[in-house]
N, C-alpha and C positions, 0 to 999 in steps of 0.2 A: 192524434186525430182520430175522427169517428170512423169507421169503416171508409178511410182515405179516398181510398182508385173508386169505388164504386159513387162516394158521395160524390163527387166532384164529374163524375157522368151523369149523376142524377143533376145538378144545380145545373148544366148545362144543356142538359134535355130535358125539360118539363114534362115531356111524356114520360119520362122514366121514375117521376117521382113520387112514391108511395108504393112501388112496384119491388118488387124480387129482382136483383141484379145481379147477376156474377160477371166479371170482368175477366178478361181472358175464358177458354174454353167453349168446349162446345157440347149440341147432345151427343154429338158422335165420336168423337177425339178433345183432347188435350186437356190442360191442366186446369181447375179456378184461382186466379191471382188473389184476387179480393170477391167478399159476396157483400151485398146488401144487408141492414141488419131485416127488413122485410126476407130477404131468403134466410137468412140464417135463423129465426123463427123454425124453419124446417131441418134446420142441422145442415145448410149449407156452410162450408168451410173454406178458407182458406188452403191451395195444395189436394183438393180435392177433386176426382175426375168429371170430367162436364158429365158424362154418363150418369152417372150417380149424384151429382147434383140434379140433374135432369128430371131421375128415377123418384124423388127426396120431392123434388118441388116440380110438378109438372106447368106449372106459368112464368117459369123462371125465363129472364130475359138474358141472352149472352152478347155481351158487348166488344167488340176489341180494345186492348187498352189504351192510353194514351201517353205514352212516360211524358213526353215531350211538355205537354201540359199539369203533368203533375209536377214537375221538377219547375215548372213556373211559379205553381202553387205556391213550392215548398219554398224557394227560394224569399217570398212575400213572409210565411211565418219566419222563417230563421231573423230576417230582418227585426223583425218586431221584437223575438228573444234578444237579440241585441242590443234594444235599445234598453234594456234591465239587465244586462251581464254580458260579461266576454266569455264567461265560464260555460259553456253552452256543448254539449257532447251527442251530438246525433248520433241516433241507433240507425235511422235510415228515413227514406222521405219523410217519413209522419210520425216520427217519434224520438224526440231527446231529453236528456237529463241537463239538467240547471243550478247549478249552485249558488243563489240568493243572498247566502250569509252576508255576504257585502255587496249591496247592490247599485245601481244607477240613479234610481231613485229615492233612496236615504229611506225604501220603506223598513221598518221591522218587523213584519207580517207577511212571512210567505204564501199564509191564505190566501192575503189580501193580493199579492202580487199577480198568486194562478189567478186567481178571480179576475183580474185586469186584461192577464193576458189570452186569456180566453174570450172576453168580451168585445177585445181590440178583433182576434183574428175570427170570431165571427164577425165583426164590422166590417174588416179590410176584404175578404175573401169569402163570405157567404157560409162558410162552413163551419162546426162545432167540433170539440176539442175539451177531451177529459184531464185530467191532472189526478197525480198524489203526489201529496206533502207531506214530508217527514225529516229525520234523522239523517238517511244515508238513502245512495241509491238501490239497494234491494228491496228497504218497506217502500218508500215512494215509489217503486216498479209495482209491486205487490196491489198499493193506493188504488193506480191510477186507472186498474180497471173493476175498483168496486162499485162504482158509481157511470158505469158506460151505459148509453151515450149520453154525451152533454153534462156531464157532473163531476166533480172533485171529491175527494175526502182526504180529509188531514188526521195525521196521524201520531199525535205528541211523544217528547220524551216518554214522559212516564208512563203511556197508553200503548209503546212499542211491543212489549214481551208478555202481555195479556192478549193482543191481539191476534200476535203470531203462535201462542198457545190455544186459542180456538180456530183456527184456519185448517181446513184438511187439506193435508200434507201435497196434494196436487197442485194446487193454488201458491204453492213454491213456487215463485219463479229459478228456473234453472233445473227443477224437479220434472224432468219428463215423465212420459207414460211406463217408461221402460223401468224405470228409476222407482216409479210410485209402486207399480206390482211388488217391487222386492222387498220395500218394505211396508207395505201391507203382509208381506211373506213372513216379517219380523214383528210384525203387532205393532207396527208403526203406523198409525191412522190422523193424526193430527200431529199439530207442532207442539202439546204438550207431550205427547208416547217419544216424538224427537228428543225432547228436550229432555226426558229422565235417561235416554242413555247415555253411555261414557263415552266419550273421546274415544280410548280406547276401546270399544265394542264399535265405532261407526267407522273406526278407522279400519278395522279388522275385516267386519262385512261391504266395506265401500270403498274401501281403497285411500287414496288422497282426499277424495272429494269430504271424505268424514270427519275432517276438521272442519269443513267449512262449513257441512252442515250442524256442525258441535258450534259454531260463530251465530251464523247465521238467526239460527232459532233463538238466539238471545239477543238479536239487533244488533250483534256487531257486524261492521260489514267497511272495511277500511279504504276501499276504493273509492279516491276522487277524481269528482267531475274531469274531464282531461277534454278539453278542446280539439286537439290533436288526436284522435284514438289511432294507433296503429293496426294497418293493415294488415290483414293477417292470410288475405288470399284472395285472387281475381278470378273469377268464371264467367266461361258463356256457356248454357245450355241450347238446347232444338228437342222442344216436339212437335214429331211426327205426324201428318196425318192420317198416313198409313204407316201399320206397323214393319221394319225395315228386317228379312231374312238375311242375308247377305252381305256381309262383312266388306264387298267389295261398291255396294252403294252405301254403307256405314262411311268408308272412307270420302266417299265426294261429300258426305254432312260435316264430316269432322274436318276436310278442308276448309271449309267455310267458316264452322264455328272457331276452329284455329284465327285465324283470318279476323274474327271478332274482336277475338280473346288479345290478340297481338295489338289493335285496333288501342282496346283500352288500355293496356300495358304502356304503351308508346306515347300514349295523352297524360297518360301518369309520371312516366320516367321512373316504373315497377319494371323489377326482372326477378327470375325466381328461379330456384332449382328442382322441385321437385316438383312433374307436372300426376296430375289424378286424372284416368278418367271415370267419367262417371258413366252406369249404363241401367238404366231403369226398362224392365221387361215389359212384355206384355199384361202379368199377372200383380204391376206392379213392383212387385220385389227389386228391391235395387245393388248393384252390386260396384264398386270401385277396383281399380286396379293403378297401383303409384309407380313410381319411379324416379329417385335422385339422381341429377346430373352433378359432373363435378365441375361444371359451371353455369351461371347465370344466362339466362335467356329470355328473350320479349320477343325474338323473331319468328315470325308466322309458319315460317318454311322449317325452323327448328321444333315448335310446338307440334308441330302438326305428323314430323316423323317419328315424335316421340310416343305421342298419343294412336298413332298406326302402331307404332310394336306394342304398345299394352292393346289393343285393340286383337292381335291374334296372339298374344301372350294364352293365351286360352279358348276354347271353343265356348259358344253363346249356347246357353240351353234352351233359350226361347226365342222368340221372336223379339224384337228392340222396338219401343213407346221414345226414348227420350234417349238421346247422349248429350254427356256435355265436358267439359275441359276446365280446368283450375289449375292454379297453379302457385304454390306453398313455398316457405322457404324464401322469403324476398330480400330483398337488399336492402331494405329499409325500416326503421322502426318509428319513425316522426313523419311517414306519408300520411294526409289526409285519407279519411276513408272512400271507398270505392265505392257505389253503388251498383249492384248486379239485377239487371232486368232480364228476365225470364223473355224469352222468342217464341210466340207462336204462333204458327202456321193458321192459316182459315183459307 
């Protein structure tokens, strides 16, 4: 989907439409969920602080979000993917993979399918919705936002390992920023400089991941569609509207977000052994702290003493913007995925 949370505040408030929107956040605290593509125009981002969104786009509108209604949204496209495959693998509200190859409606033309089912869920739900078409899911991840907002590209067999030879190497999906400096660091600047090293030299400077990017840049990429994705981990976060000194009102948040976090476990029928927490500073910087239990748990009052001892497992060097609680290691590998919404305070 287009810039999801924010469209679907704009279709609903007409005053908000043609306007800079960040959802969640504010000028003075917390985080931005989603921006407008009118804000992002100014380098408003996703994960970005309202301050600096604020600073970035001074007519910028901050919205509260609305899961409750986007998760209605979402529910209306899933359906519609349905009705052209079972094979359907949400990344998360506004974004999943589809596998076509045999489909519902006997078409042979994946174009032709994005093309329908984009035209459907702008019909059904008011909103616009990009696609890539391809081979496997990393080029159609890669696709699907060459052509944003509102447009598709397909990307053929034989049109795969030319394309991904001229792409600079950021534009990897999976290739973060951390990732891209290092090899820029190695004279890696596109997916052709990938593609001439060896397995061996990407395994050497990259570890595991250097097989897959020795796959990848050639268009292989073996992972399918899976309906089912396994869970791999549950969290609730809180930001703050003020930033929190005091490790002893950290604990009455981390009650609560405990409290959350157990909330969705227990709707799941998820239990997990190792709880994280997370603690993102004032300056930003973010810092975690784990620990394995030698049993499973979903209980509030269990999460929440575990998440106290890493909580003074160490002293805060700064003031605290955000805590929040996850929890790894689960008991199950064919749980449907979880969806994790961000809490913020106004």
């Amino acid at each position: 989907m287009d810039a999801f949370y924010a469209s679907v505040e704009q279709m609903d408030n007409p005053l908000l439409k043609g306007k800079p929107v960040a959802v969640g956040g504010s000028e003075v605290r917390g985080v931005v969920s989603a921006a407008s593509y009118e804000a992002r125009k100014f380098g408003v981002r996703s994960a970005m602080s309202g301050y600096l969104a604020k600073k970035l786009c001074p007519e910028i509108i901050f919205v509260r979000p609305h899961f409750d209604r986007y998760k209605e949204i979402s529910k209306k496209i899933r359906k519609i993917f349905h009705d052209y495959t079972d094979l359907v693998e949400p990344l998360s509200l506004d974004e999943a993979y589809l596998d076509v190859t045999q489909n519902k409606k006997g078409n042979p033309s994946a174009t032709l399918i994005a093309q329908e089912i984009r035209q459907r869920i702008f019909e059904e739900t008011g909103l616009t919705a990009s696609a890539g078409i391809s081979v496997n899911k990393f080029v159609a991840k890669i696709a699907s936002d060459y052509n944003k907002p509102n447009g598709q590209k397909t990307i053929n067999p034989d049109e795969v390992e030319l394309f991904l030879e001229a792409l600079d190497i950021k534009k990897f999906y999976g290739i973060g920023k951390v990732t891209a400096e290092k090899m820029y660091q190695h004279g890696i600047f596109t997916g052709k400089d990938l593609k001439e090293r060896t397995r061996e030299y990407l395994e050497e400077h990259f570890g595991k991941s250097g097989g897959h990017y020795y796959s990848i840049v050639r268009g292989i990429h073996n992972s399918a569609v899976k309906p089912n994705r396994t869970t791999k981990s549950v969290a609730a976060e809180h930001t703050f509207n003020t930033n929190l000194t005091s490790e002893v009102f950290m604990e009455e948040r981390l009650e609560r977000i405990a409290a959350e976090l157990s909330k969705r476990l227990q709707k799941h029928k998820i239990s997990g052994k190792t709880v994280t927490l997370k603690i993102k500073y004032s300056d930003f910087t973010l810092q975690t702290r784990s620990k394995t239990l030698p049993y499973f748990i979903s209980d509030k009052s269990l999460i929440h003493e575990t998440a106290k001892e890493l909580l003074y497992q160490e002293r805060m060097k700064d003031s605290v913007r955000l805590l929040g609680i996850s929890l790894h290691n689960l008991n199950t590998e064919t749980k449907k995925s979880v969806v994790v919404q961000l809490k913020f305070e106004f």
